[in-house]
GULOVO-858633 format. One record per residue (C-alpha): x negated, y negated, z; residue in one letter. Coordinates in Angstrom, 3 decimals, decimal comma, padded with zeros to 6 digits, always signed. Last residue first. Layout:
# residues N
          X          Y          Z   res
          X          Y          Z     A
...
This chain:
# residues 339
          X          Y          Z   res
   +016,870   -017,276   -001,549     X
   +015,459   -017,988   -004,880     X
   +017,893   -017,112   -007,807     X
   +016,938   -013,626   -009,634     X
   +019,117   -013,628   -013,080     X
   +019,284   -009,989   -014,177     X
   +018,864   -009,459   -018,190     X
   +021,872   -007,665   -019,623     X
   +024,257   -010,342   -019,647     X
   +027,891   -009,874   -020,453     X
   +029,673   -011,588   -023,188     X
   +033,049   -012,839   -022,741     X
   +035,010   -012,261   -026,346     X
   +037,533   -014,770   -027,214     X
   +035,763   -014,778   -030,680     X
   +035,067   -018,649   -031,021     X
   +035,363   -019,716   -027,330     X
   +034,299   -016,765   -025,601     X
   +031,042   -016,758   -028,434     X
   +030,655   -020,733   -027,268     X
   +030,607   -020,401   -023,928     X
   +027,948   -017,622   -023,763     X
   +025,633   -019,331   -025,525     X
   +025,625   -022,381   -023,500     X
   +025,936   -020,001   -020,761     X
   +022,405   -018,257   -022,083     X
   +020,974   -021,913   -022,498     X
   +021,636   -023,104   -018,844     X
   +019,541   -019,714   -017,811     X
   +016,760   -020,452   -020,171     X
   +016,495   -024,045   -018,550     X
   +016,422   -022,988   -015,430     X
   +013,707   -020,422   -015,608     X
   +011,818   -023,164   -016,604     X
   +010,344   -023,579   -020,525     X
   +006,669   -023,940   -020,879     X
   +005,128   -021,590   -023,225     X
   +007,785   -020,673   -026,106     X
   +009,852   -018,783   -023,733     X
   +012,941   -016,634   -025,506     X
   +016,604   -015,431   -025,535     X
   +017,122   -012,037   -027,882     X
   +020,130   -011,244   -029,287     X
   +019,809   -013,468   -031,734     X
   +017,768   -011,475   -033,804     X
   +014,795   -012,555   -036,439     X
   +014,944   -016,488   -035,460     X
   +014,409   -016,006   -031,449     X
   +017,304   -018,331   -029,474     X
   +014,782   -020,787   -027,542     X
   +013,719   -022,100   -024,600     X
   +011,016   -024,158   -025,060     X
   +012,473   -027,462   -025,995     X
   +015,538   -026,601   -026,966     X
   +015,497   -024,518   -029,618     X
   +017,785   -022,346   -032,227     X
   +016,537   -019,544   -034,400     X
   +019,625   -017,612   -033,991     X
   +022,534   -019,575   -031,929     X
   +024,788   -020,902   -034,646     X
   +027,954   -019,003   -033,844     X
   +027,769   -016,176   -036,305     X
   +024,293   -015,815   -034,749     X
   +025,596   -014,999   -031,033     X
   +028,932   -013,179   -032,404     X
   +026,089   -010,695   -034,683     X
   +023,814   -010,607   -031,899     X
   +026,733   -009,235   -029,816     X
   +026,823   -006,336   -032,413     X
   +030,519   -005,073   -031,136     X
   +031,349   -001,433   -029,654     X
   +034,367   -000,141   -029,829     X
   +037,187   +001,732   -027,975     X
   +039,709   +004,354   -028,387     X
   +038,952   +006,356   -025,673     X
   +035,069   +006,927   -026,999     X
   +033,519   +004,188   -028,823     X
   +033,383   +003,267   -032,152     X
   +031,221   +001,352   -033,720     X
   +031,864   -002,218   -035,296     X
   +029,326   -004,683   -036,883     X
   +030,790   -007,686   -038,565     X
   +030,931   -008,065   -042,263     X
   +034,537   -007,957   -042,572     X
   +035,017   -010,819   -040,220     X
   +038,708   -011,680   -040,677     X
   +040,090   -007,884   -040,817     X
   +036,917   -006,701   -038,308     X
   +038,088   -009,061   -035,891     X
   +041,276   -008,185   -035,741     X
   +040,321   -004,559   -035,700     X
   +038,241   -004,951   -033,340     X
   +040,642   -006,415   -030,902     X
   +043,287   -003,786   -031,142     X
   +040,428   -001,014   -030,919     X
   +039,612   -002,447   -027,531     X
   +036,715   -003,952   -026,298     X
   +033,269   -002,863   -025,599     X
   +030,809   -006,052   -025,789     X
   +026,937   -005,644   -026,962     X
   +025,352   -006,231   -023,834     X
   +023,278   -009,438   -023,486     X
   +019,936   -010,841   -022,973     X
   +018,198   -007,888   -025,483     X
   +014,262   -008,139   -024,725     X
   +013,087   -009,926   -021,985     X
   +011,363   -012,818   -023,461     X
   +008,077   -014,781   -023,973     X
   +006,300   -015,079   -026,948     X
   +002,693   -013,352   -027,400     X
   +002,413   -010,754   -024,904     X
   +006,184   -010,184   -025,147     X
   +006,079   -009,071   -028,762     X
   +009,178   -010,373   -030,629     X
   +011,735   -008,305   -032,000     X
   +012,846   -007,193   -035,249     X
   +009,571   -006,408   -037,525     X
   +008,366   -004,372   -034,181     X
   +012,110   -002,983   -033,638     X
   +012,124   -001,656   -036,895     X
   +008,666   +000,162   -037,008     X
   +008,575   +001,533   -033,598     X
   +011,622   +003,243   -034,289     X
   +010,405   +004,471   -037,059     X
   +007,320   +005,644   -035,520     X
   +009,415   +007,830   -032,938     X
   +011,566   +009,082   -035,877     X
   +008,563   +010,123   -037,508     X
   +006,922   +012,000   -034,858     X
   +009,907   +014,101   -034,175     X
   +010,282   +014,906   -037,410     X
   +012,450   +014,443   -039,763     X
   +010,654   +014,336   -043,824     X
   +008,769   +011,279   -044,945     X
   +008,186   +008,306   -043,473     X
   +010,210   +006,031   -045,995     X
   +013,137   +008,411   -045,193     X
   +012,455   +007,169   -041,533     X
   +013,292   +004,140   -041,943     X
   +016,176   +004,760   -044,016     X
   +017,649   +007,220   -041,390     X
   +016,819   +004,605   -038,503     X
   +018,853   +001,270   -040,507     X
   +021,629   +001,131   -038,106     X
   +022,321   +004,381   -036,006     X
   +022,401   +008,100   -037,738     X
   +019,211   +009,199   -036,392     X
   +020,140   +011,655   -033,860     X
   +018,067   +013,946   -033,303     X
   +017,711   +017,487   -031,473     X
   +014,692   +019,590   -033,053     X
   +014,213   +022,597   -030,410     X
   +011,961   +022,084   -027,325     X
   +014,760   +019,958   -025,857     X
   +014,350   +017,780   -022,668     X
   +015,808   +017,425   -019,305     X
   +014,469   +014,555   -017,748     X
   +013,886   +014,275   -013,544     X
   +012,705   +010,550   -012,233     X
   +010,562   +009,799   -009,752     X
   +010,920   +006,754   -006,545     X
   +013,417   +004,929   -007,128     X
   +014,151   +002,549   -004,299     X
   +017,564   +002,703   -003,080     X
   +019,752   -000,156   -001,192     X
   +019,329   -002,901   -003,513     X
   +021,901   -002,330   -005,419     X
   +024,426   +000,393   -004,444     X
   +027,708   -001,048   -006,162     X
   +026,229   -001,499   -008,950     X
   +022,566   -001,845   -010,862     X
   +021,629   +001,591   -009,017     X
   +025,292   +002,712   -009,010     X
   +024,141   +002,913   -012,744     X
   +025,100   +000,653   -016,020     X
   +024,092   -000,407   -019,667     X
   +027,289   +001,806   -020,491     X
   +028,077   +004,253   -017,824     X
   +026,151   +006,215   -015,268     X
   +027,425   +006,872   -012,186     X
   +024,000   +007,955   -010,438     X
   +026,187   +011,198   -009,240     X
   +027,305   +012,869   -012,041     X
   +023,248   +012,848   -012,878     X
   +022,253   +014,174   -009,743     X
   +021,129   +011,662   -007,080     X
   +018,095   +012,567   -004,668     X
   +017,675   +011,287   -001,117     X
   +014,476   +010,389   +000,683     X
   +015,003   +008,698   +003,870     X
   +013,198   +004,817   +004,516     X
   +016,043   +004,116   +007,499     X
   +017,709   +001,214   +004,985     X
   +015,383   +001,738   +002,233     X
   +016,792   +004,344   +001,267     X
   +014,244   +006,365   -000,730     X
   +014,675   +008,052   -004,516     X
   +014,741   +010,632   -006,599     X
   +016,671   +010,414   -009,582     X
   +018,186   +013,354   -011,587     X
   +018,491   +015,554   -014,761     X
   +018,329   +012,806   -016,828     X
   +018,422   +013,020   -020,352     X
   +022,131   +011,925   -021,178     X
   +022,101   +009,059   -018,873     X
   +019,029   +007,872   -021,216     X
   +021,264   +006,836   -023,624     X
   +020,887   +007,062   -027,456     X
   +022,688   +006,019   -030,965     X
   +019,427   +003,791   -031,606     X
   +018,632   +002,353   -028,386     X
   +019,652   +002,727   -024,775     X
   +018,302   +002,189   -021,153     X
   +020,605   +003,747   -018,075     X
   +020,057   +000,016   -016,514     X
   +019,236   +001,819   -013,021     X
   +018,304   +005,106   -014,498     X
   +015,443   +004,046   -016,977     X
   +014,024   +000,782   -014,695     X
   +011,860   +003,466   -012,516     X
   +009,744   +004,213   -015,831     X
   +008,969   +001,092   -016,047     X
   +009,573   -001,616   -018,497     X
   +009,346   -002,465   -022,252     X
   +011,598   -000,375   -024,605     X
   +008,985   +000,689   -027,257     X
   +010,291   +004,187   -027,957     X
   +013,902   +004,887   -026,961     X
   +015,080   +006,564   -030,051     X
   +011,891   +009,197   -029,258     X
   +013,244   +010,236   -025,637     X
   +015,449   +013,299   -026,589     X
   +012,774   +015,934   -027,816     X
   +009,189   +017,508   -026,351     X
   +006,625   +017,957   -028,667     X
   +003,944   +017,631   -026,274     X
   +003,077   +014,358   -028,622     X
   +006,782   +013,081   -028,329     X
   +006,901   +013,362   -024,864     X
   +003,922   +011,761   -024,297     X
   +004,886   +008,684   -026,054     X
   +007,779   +008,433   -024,918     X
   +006,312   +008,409   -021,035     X
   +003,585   +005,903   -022,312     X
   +006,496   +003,496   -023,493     X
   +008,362   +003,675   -020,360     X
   +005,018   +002,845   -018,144     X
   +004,635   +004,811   -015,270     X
   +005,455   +003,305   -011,744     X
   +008,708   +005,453   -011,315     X
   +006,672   +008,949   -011,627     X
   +007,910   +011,374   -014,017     X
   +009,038   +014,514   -013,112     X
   +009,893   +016,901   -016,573     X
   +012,745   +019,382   -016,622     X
   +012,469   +021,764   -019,932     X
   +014,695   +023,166   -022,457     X
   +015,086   +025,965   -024,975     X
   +012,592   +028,955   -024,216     X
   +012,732   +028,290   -020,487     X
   +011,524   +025,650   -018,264     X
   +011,789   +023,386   -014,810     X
   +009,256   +021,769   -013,210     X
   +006,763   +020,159   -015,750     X
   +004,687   +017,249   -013,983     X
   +004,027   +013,774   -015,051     X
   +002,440   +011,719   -012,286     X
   +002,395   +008,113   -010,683     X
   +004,462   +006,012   -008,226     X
   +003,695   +001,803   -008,911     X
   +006,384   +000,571   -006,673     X
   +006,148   -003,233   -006,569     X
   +008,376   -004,642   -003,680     X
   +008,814   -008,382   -003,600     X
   +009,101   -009,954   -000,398     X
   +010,836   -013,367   +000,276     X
   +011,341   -016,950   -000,695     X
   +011,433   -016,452   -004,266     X
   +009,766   -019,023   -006,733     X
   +012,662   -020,337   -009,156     X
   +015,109   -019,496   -011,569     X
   +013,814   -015,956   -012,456     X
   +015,289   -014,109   -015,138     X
   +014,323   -010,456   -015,247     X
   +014,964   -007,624   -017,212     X
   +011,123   -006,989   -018,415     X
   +009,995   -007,245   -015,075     X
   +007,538   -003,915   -015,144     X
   +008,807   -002,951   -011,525     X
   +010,660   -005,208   -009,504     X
   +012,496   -004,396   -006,485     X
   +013,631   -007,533   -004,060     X
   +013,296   -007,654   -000,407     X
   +015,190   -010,746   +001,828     X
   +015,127   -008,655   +004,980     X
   +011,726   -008,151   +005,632     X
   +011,725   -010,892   +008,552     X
   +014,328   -008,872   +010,848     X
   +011,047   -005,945   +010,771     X
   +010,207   -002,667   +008,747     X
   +009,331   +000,029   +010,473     X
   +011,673   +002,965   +008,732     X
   +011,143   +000,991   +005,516     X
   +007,606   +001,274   +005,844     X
   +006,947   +004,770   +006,439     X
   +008,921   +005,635   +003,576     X
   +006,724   +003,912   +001,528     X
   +003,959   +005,444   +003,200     X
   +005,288   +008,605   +002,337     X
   +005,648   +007,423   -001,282     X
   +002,478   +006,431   -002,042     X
   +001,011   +003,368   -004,246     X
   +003,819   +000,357   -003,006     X
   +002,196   -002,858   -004,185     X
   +003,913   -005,462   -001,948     X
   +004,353   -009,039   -002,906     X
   +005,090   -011,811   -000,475     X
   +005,907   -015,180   -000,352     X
   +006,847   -015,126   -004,507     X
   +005,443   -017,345   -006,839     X
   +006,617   -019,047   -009,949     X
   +005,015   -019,409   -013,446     X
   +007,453   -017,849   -015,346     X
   +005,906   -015,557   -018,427     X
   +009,368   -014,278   -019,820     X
   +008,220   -010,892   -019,293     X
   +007,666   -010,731   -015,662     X
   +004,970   -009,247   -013,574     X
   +001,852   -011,194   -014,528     X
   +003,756   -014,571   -014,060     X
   +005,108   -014,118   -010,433     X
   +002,679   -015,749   -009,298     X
   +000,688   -015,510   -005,643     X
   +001,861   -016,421   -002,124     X
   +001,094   -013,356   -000,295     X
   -000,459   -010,093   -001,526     X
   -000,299   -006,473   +000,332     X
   -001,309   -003,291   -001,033     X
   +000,000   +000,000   +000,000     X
């Protein structure tokens, strides 16, 4: 366990704020993790888990302690001649975990390649891309309370998981560190490929393969979205809306171009970068907070915009697509206010 006080903020968010936080706490081992919660004193109340900050809006420095878990270790634990369980640390890197999966050969993670964040992050904003959900890969999440610092384990039916959603991000937050994560992978070819522009990407690859689709996916959302390291942002800052089929279909019957896919129970999905552009958003600026000019979806930091100012422009935003399309979108990206 490693203990900082009154240092930035900028290193572990992807916007690149400049504000600081009273105290940040590197948590390496999960015994003395533990350990810590069941000691913890009246002043550790105000506690906040990040891990790589890629869903984060801060507004200001926080007045607290920010926990940092940084858990390692892939191990196999489960397999037979179809499927295998994996344990993955929360502190690994999404990216690297994809990454390995797809060079052991290992299927189901490959539409989520290049999603920024932690490891830790998968579960509590049940990550998506491409047709895919991690809900439907986890086996289940271990985690501590930090409460009385006890371990206790979620199965999938359990963590709640809906769209862009966990008890994690609900009606539990703050109340569980994540600690390792259980996958259940394929060792048999399992795709799915049929979202957007993947199939054509990949056609340009070659034949399906597991290595393809992951460098496909790659592909699209590196001429899509921005890199981090060199423009601020937090990738998608809003869900795409699930409404009603009623709804869509009006929409769809003036706006014949817009994106629509449907949804179990008679629902759809909208393209909320679609209602963000059609409304004049993409490639807008103020200052340095900007709308980015290749997907709307995506709010961003040229260098020196506040916290503030990125959070005014997201209602701005958000105004004008309930106004236009009667739609209220919902943001993806957690606003942290200082305490």
């Amino acid at each position: 366990m490693n203990i900082e006080s009154n240092i930035s903020l900028k290193p572990f968010n992807t916007f690149g704020f400049d504000y600081k936080v009273s105290k940040l706490i590197h948590l390496t081992s999960q015994d003395k993790s533990a350990v810590f919660f069941r000691s913890k004193s009246e002043t550790d109340v105000n506690m906040f888990i990040i891990g790589g900050g890629s869903n984060l809006l801060f507004t200001d420095d926080f007045n607290g302690t920010i926990l940092h878990p940084v858990f390692g270790g892939t191990e196999v634990v489960w397999n037979n001649d179809d499927k295998v369980i994996i344990s993955v640390g929360s502190g690994i890197k999404w990216d690297d975990l994809v990454n390995w999966t797809v060079s052991q050969g290992l299927w189901g993670l490959e539409n989520l390649s290049l999603i920024p964040g932690d490891v830790g992050a998968s579960p509590v904003q049940n990550i998506g891309a491409y047709g895919v959900e991690v809900k439907d890969m986890i086996d289940k999440v271990e985690t501590i309370r930090i409460s009385d610092g006890q371990n206790i384990s979620f199965s999938n039916e359990e963590c709640g998981f809906r769209y862009r959603y966990s008890i994690f991000k609900g009606e539990e937050k703050g109340k569980y560190l994540v600690t390792r994560v259980h996958y259940r992978l394929s060792k048999k070819p399992s795709f799915n490929i049929e979202y957007g522009s993947l199939r054509d990407e990949i056609q340009k690859l070659g034949k399906i393969s597991i290595h393809n689709i992951r460098d496909a996916v790659i592909n699209i959302r590196r001429k899509k979205l921005p890199d981090p390291l060199i423009i601020g942002n937090a990738g998608s800052f809003f869900k795409n809306p699930v409404v009603n089929e009623a709804l869509s279909s009006y929409l769809k019957k003036i706006h014949p171009d817009l994106p629509v896919y449907a949804e179990k129970n008679g629902m759809s999905k909208l393209a909320a970068g679609w209602l963000i552009e059609k409304c004049g958003w993409k490639g807008y600026r103020r200052g340095d907070a900007g709308v980015y000019d290749k997907q709307a979806l995506i709010l961003v930091n040229y260098g020196k915009a506040s916290g503030s100012e990125l959070n005014i422009l997201a209602e701005d935003i958000r105004k004008s697509v309930a106004e236009k399309f009667s739609i209220n979108l919902e943001r993806e990206v957690e606003t942290v206010t200082s305490i």
